[in-house]
C-alpha positions as CSV (number, residue, x, y, z in Angstrom):
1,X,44.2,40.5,-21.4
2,X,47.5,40.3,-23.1
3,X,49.4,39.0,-20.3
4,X,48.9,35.0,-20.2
5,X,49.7,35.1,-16.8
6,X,46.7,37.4,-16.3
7,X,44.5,35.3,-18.6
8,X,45.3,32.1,-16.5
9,X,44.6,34.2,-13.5
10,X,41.0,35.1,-15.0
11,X,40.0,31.5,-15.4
12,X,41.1,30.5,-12.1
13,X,39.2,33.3,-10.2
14,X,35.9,32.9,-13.0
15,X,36.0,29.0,-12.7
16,X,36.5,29.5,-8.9
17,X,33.8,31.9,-7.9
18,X,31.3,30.2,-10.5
19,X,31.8,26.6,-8.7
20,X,31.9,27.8,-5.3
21,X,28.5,29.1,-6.3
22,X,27.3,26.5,-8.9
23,X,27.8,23.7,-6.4
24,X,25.7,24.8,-3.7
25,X,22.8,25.7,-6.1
26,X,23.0,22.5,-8.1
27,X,22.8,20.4,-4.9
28,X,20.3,22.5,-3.4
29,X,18.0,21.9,-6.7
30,X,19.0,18.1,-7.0
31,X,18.5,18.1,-3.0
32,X,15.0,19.8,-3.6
33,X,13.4,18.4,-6.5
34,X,14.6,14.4,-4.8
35,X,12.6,15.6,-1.6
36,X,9.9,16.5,-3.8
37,X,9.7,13.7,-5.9
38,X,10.3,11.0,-2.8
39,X,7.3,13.3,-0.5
40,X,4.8,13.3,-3.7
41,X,5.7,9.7,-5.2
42,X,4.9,8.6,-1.3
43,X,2.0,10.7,-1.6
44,X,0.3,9.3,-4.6
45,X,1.2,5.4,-3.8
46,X,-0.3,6.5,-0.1
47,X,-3.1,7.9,-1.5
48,X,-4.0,5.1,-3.6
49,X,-3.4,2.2,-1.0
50,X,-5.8,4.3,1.3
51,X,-8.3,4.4,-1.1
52,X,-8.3,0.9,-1.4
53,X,-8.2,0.1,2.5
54,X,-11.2,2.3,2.4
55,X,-13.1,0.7,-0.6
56,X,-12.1,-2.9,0.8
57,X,-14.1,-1.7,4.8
58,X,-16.7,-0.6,2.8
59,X,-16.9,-3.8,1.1
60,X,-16.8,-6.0,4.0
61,X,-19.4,-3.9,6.1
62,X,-21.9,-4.3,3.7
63,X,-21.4,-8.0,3.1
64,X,-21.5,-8.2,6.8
65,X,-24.3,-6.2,7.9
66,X,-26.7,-8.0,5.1
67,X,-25.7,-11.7,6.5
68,X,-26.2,-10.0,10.0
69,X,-29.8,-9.0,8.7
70,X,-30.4,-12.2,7.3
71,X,-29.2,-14.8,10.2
72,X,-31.2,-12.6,12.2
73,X,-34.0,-12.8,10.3
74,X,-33.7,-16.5,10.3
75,X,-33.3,-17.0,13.7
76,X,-35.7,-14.9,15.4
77,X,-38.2,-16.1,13.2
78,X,-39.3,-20.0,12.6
79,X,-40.2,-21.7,9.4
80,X,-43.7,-21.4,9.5
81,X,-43.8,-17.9,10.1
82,X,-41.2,-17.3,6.6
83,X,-42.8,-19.8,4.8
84,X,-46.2,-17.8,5.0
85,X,-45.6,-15.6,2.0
86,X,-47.8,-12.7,3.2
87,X,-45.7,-12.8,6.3
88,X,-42.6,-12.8,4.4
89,X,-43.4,-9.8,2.3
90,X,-44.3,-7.7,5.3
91,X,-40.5,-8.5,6.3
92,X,-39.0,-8.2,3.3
93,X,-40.2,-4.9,3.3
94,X,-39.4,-3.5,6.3
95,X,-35.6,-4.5,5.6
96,X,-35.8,-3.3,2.0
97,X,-36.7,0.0,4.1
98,X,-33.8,0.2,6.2
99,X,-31.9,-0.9,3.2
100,X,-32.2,-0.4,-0.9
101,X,-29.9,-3.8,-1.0
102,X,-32.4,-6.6,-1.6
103,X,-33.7,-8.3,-5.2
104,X,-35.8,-10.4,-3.7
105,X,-36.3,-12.9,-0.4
106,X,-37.3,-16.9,-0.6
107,X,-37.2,-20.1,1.6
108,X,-36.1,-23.4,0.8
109,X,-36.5,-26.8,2.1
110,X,-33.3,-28.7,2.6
111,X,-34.5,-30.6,-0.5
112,X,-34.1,-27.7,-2.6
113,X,-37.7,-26.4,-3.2
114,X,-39.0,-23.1,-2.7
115,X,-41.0,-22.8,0.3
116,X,-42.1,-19.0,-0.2
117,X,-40.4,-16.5,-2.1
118,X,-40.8,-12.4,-2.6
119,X,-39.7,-10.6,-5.5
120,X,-39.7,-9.9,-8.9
121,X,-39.1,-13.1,-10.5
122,X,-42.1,-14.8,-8.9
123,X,-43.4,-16.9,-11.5
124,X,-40.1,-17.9,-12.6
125,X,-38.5,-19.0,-9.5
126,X,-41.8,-19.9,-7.5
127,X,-41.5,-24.0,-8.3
128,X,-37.7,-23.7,-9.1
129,X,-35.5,-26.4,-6.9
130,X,-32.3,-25.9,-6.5
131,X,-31.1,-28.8,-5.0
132,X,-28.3,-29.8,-7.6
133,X,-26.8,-25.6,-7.5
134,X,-23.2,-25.7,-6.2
135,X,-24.5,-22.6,-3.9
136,X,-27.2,-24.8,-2.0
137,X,-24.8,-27.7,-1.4
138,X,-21.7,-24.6,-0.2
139,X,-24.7,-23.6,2.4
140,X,-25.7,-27.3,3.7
141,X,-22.0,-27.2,4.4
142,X,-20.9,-24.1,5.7
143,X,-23.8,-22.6,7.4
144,X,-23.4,-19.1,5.9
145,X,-22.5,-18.5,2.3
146,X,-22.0,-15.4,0.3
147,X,-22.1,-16.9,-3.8
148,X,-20.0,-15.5,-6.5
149,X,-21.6,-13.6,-9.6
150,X,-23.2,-15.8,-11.5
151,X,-26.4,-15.6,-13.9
152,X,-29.0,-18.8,-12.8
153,X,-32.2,-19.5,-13.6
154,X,-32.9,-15.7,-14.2
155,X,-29.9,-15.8,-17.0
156,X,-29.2,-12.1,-15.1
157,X,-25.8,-11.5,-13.2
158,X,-26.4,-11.5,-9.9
159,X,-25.1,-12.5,-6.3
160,X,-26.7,-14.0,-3.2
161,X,-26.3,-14.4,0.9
162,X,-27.7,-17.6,2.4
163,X,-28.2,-19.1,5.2
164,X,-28.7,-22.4,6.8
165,X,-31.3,-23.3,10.1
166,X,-31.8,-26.0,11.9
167,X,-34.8,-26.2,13.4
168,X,-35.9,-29.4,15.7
169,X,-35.5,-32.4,13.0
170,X,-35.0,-30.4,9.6
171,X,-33.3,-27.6,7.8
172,X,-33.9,-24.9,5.9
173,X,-32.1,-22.1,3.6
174,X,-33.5,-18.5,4.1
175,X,-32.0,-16.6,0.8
176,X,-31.6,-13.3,-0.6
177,X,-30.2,-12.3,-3.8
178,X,-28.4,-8.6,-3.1
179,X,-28.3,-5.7,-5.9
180,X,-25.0,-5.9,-7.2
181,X,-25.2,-2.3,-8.0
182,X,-25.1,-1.5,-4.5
183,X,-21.6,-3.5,-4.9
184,X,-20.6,-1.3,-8.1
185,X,-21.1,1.8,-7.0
186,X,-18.6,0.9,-3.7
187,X,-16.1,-0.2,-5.9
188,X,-16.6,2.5,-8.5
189,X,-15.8,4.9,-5.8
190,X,-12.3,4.1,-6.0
191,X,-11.6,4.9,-9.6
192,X,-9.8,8.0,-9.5
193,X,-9.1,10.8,-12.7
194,X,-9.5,10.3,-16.0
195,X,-7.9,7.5,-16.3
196,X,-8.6,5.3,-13.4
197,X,-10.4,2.4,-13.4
198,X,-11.6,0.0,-10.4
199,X,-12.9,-3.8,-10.4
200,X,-14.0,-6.9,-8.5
201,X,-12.5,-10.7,-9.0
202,X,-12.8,-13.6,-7.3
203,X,-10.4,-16.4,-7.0
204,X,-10.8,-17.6,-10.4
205,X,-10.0,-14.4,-12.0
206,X,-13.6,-13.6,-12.8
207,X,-14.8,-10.0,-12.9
208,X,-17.6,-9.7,-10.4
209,X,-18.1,-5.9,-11.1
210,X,-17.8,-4.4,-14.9
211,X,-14.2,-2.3,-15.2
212,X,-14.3,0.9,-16.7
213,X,-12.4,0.6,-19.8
214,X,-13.1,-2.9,-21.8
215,X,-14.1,-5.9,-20.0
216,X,-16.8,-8.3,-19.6
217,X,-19.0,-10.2,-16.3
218,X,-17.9,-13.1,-16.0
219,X,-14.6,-13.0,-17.6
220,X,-10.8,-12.2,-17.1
221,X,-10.2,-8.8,-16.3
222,X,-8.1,-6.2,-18.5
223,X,-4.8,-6.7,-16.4
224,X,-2.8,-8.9,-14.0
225,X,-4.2,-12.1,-12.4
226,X,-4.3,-10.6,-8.6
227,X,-6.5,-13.5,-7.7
228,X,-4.2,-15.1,-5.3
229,X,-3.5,-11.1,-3.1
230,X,-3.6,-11.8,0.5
231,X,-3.8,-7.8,2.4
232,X,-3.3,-4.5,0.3
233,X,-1.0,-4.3,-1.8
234,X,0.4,-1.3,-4.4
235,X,2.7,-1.9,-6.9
236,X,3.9,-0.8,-10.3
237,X,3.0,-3.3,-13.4
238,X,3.4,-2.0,-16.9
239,X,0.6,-3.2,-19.2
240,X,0.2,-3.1,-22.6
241,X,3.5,-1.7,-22.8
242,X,2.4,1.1,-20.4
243,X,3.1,2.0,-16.6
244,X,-0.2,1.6,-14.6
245,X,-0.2,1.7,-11.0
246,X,-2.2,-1.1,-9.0
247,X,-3.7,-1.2,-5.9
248,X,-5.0,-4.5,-4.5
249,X,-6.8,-5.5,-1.5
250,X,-8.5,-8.7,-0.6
251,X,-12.2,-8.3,0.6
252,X,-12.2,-10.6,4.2
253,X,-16.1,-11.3,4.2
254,X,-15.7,-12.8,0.5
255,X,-12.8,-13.8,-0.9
256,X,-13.1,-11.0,-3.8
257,X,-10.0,-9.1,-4.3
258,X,-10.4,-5.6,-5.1
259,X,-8.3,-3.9,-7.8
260,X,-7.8,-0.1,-8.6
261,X,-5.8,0.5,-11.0
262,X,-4.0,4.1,-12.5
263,X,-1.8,5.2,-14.9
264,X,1.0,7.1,-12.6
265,X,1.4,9.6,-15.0
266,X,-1.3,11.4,-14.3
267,X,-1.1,12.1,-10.8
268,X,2.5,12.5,-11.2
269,X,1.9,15.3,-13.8
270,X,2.7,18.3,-11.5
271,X,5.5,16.8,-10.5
272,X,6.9,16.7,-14.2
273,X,6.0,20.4,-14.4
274,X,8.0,21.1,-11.0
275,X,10.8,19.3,-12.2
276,X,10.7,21.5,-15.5
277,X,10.0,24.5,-13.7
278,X,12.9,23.5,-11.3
279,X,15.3,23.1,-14.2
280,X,14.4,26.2,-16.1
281,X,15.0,28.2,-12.5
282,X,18.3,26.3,-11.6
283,X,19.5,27.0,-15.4
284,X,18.7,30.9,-15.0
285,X,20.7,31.0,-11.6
286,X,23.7,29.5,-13.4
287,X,23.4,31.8,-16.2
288,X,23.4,34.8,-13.7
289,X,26.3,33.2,-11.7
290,X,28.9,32.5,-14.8
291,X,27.2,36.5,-15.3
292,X,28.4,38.1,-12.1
293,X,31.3,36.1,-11.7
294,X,32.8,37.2,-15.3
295,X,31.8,41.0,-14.6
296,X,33.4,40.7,-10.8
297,X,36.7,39.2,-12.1
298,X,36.7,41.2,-14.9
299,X,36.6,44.3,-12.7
300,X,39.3,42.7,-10.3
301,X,41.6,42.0,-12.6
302,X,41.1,45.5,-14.4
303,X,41.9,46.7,-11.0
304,X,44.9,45.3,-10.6
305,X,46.4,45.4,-14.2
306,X,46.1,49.0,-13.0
307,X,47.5,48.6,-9.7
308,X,50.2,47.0,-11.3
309,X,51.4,49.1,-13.9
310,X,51.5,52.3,-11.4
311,X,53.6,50.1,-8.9
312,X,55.7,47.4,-10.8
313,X,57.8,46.9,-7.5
314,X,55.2,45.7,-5.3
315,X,53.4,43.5,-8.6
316,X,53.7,40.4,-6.3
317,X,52.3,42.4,-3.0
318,X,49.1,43.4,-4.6
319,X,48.7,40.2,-6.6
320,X,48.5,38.2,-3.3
321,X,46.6,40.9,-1.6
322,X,43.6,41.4,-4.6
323,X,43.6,37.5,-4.7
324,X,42.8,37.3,-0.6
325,X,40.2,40.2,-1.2
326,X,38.7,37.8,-4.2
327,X,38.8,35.3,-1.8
328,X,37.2,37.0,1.3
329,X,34.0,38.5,-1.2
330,X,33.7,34.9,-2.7
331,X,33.6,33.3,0.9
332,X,31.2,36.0,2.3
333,X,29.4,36.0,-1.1
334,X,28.4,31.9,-0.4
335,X,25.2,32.4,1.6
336,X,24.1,35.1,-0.5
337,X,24.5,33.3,-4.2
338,X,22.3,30.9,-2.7
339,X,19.7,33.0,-1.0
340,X,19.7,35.0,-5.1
341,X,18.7,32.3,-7.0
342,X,16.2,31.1,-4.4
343,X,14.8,34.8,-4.4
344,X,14.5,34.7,-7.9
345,X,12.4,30.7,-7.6
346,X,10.5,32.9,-5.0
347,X,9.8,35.9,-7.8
348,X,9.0,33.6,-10.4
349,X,6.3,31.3,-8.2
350,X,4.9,34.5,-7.0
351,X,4.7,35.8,-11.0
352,X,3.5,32.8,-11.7
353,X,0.6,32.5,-8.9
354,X,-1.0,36.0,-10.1
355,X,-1.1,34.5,-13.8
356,X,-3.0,32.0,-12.3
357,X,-5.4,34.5,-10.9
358,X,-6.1,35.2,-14.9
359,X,-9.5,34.2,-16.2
360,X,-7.9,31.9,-19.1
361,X,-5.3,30.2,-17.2
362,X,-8.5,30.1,-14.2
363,X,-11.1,27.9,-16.2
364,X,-8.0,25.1,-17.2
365,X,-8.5,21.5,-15.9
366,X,-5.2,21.5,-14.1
367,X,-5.4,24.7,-12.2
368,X,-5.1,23.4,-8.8
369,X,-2.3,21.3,-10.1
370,X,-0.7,24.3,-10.8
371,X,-1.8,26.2,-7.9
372,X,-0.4,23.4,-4.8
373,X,3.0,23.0,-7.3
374,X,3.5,26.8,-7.2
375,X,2.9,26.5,-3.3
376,X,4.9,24.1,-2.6
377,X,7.6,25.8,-4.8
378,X,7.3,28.4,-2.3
379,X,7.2,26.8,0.7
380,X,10.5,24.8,0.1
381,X,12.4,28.3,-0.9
382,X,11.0,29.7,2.3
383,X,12.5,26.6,4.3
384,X,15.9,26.8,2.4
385,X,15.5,31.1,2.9
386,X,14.8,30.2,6.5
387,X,18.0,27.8,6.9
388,X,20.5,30.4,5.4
389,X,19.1,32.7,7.4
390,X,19.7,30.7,10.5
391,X,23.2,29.8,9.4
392,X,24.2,33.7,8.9
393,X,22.8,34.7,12.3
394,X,24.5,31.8,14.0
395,X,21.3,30.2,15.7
396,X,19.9,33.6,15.9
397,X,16.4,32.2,17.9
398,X,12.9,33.0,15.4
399,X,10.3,33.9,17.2
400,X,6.8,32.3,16.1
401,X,5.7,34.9,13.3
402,X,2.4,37.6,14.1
403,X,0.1,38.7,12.1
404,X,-3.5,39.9,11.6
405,X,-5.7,36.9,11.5
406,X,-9.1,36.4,10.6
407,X,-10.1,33.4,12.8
408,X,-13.0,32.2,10.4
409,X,-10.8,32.0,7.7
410,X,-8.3,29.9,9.4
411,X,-11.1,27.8,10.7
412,X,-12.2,27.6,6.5
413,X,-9.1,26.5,5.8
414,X,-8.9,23.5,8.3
415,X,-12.4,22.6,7.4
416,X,-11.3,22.3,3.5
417,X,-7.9,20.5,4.8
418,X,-10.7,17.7,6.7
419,X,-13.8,17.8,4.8
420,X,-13.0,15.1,2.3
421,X,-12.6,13.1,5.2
422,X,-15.9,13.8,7.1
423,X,-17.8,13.2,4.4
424,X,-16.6,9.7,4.1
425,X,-17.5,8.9,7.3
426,X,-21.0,10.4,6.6
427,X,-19.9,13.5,9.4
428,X,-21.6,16.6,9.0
429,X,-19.6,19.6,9.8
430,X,-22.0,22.6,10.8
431,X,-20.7,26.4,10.9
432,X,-22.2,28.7,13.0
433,X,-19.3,31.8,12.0
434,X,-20.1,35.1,13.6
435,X,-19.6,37.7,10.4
436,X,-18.8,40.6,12.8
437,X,-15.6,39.2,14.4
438,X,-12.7,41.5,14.8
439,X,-9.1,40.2,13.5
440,X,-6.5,39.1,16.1
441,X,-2.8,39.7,16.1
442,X,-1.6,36.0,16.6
443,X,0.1,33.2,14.7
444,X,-2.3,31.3,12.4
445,X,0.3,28.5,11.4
446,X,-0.1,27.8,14.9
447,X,-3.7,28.8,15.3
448,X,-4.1,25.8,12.4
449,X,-2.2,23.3,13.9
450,X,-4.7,23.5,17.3
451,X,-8.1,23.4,14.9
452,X,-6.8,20.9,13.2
453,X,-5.6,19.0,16.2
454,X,-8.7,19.4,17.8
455,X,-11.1,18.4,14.7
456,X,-9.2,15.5,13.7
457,X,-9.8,14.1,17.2
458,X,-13.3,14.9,16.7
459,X,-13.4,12.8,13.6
460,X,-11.8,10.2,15.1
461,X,-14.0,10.1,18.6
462,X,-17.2,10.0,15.9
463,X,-16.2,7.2,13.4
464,X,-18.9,7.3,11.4
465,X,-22.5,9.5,11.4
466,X,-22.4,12.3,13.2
467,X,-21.9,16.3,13.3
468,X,-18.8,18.7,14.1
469,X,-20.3,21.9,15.0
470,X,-17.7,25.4,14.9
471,X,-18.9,28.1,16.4
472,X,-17.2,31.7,16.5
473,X,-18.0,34.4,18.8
474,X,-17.1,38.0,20.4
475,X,-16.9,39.2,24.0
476,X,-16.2,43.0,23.7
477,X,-16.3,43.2,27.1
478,X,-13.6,41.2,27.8
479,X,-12.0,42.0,24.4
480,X,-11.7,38.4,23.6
481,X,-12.9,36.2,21.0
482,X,-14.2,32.6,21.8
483,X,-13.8,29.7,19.4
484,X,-15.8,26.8,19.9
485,X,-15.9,22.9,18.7
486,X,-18.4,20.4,19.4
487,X,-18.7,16.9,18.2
488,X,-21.5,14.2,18.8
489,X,-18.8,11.6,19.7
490,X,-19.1,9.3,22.6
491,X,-18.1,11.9,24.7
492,X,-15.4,11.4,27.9
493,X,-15.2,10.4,32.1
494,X,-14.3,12.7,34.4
495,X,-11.1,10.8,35.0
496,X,-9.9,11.1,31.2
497,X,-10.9,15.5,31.6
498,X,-8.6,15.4,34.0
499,X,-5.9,14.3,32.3
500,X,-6.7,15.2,28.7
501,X,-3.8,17.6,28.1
502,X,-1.0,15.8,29.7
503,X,1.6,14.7,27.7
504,X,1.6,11.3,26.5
505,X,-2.3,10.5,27.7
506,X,-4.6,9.1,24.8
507,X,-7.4,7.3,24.4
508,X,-6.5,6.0,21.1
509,X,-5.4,2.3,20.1
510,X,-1.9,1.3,20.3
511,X,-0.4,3.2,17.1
512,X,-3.1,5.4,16.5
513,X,-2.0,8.5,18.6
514,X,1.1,9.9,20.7
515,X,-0.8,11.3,23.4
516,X,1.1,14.5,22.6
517,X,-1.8,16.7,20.0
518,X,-3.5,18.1,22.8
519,X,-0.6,18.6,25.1
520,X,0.8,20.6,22.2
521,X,-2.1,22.4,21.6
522,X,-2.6,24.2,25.2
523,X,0.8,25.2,25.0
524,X,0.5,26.9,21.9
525,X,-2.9,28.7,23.4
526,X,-1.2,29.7,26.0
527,X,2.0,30.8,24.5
528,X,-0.3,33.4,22.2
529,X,-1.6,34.6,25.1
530,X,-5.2,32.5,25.1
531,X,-6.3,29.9,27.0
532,X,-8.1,26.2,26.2
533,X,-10.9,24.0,28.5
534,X,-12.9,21.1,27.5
535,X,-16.4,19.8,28.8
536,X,-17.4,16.1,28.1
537,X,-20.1,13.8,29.6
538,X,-20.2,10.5,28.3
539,X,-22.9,9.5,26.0
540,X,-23.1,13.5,25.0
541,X,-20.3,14.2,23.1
542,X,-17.2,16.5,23.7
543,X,-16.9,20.7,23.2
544,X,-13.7,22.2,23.1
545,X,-13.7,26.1,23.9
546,X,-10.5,28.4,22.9
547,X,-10.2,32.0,24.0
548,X,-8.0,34.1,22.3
549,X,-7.3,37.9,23.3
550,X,-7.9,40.4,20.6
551,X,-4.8,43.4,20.3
């Protein structure tokens, strides 16, 4: 380009056409990987803070049903009946039965002296008094006490439950000294990766429970003082000069605060690797944009060099007419340098999700890392593909999407989405799958969203110890299939049937549910051309029955 005036012209249309594109694909990365980062930060710290809120119930139901055992134990029974120690080993028995918790069982006098005692330490403790212990003068006082770790006459780390009678003119102390690894494996339950750790304190800033990297019984733990938590609590505290995530929660039965702690780096990991990933992507769409805008303005201007050197008279005509034809192709070409690059992000997730289907890449540690990344990759191009889409057919209406869908597989994949959950709550989930079903043309996003609707209800109406049963089956003559869900929950009146899939009904506490799930749910059925019923009795659990045509 000899002219300067055609050199100037050059950069302006290159510099034009590459921001005009640039700008839109940086902010949609930026815009992307901040979404990202917030959803999956929110995620991890969520996560963590459930964990805890889950460690901290379990805590404080088995610190209260052990003083429920033992004050009814004590009440139900009178003094001479405990102090009889052949008496008092037939009991202690039968509630070491029901549960592995117990050490060992004794009664005191309110002077402090063993009245009867079962256990292991017999001959030690049998003549023991313990009438100048700080835990025998905490029970005079309060009734009901649950002690600290601490290693007594046994010189062994251990924990008791007491608790006071009065019967007629005297007292006496009915106490049992609990397995405090019952209590570690609870809290040990909330040590997460390979780098979490999880611990008991009490208000002096004692370990009750021994941490998983460095620490003693009995002494200050390897972190912050959290002694003095009220609630849960997550926050980030760097120690030893590195960022660990903490999650507190105060244990209401005693005051024990529980601590999990995490380095954040960890869990955060595939979010580095997205944010690499991201970068690498947004780098190769800008290298193919500066591309394809030099080639096109090198070809425009090459056109009109040409254009005018064969018509020198009309130089100024053409130049404004090949700069409004630059213009029109770079305003039409907008939408589609963004949906490019974002076909490209979709080409290189999909590459990369078939080398994860290699044997090497297969066996690493952080393959399903890698695997929900690369999904998630996709399923945020798909939303921006979707929203360009929309944009260039002007509010063009999408209709839900059909397919062929195998209905047990859907049902798999909700089970897998909830089964972490059941098992918490001790909830077994029981399949009864017929192998022979035929597939269905129907939506299985929304096929998904009704299972999982439907089953999370089911955990909820349970709580804790029951069964989910899915059951699967084919009606040829009708040409439908029939999915059905059970649950051993409380079950529901006749007056809640009847209202069970209107809008805004629930059962649930305040905050809990929207009353909206089930509403949703029949019009989904219905919309895919099925249909939804319920049948309840109280005291026998619910079954939800969906039929869906087969085409």
């Amino acid at each position: 380009m000899e002219d300067k005036k055609y050199r100037q012209f050059w950069w302006q249309i290159t510099l034009t056409k590459i921001l005009f594109s640039i700008i839109p694909l940086v902010v949609l990365a930026a815009a992307l990987y901040y979404h990202f980062s917030v959803s999956y930060t929110a995620k991890v710290v969520e996560s963590l803070r459930t964990l805890a809120m889950n460690r901290q119930a379990a805590l404080d139901l088995f610190l209260e049903e052990r003083i429920s055992q033992l004050a009814t134990l004590a009440n139900t029974n009178t003094l001479a009946q405990l102090s009889d120690e052949d008496y008092l080993n037939k009991v202690f028995n039968i509630i070491q039965a029901r549960s592995r918790s117990y050490i060992d069982l004794g009664v005191i006098d309110q002077d402090g002296q063993h009245l009867a005692y079962v256990g292991p330490y017999y001959h030690l403790l049998k003549n023991v008094n313990y009438r100048n212990e700080p835990w025998f003068d905490a029970v005079l006082n309060s009734g009901i006490y649950v002690s600290d770790v601490f290693l007594g006459f046994r010189k062994v780390p251990h924990f008791i439950i007491a608790v006071l009678v009065r019967e007629k003119n005297r007292s006496w102390i009915l106490r049992a000294t609990i397995d405090s690894e019952v209590i570690e494996s609870i809290v040990h339950a909330a040590q997460t990766g390979k780098t979490g750790d999880a611990y008991l304190i009490n208000q002096e800033n004692l370990l009750q429970t021994k941490p998983r990297f460095g620490g003693n019984l009995l002494e200050p733990p390897p972190g912050p003082d959290f002694s003095s938590v009220v609630g849960v609590r997550v926050e980030e505290i760097p120690y030893k000069g590195e960022p660990t995530l903490y999650a507190t929660a105060r244990i209401k039965t005693k005051k024990w605060v529980l601590v999990s702690a995490e380095d954040p780096r960890e869990p955060l990991a595939p979010l580095l690797r997205a944010k690499y990933l991201l970068g690498f992507l947004t780098l190769l769409g800008l290298g193919l944009i500066v591309l394809g805008s030099v080639i096109t303005t090198n070809k425009v201007l090459q056109r009109l060099i040409i254009s005018d050197r064969d018509k020198a008279k009309s130089d100024e005509a053409m130049l404004h007419e090949s700069k409004m034809a630059a213009l029109g192709k770079m305003a039409a070409g907008v939408a589609h340098e963004i949906n490019n690059p974002l076909a490209v992000i979709a080409e290189e997730a999909g590459w990369m999700k078939d080398l994860l289907k290699e044997e090497d890449v297969a066996t690493s540690p952080h393959f399903k890392e890698f695997e929900e990344a690369i999904k998630k990759i996709e399923y945020h191009a798909d939303r921006v593909k979707k929203v360009t889409h929309r944009l260039l057919g002007f509010a063009r209406r999408m209709e839900p999407t059909v397919e062929k869908v195998m209905i047990n597989e859907v049902l798999e994949e909700c089970i897998g989405f909830l089964e972490n959950e059941a098992r918490y709550r001790n909830i077994d989930i029981h399949k009864e799958l017929a192998p022979d079903l035929p597939t269905i043309s129907s939506d299985p996003s929304q096929l998904q969203q009704v299972f999982l609707n439907i089953l999370n209800n089911a955990i909820d109406a349970i709580g804790k110890d029951g069964t989910i049963t899915l059951k699967t089956l084919h009606h040829p003559e009708s040409q439908q299939i029939a999915v059905r869900i059970s649950d051993t929950g409380p079950g529901m009146s006749q007056e809640t049937l009847e209202k069970i899939f209107d809008p805004f009904f629930t059962t649930k506490e305040v905050g809990k549910g929207t009353g909206l799930g089930l509403s949703i749910s029949y019009s989904i059925i219905e919309k895919l051309g099925g249909t939804i019923n319920v049948e309840s009795q109280v005291g026998q659990g619910t079954t939800f029955t969906i039929k869906l045509p087969v085409k």
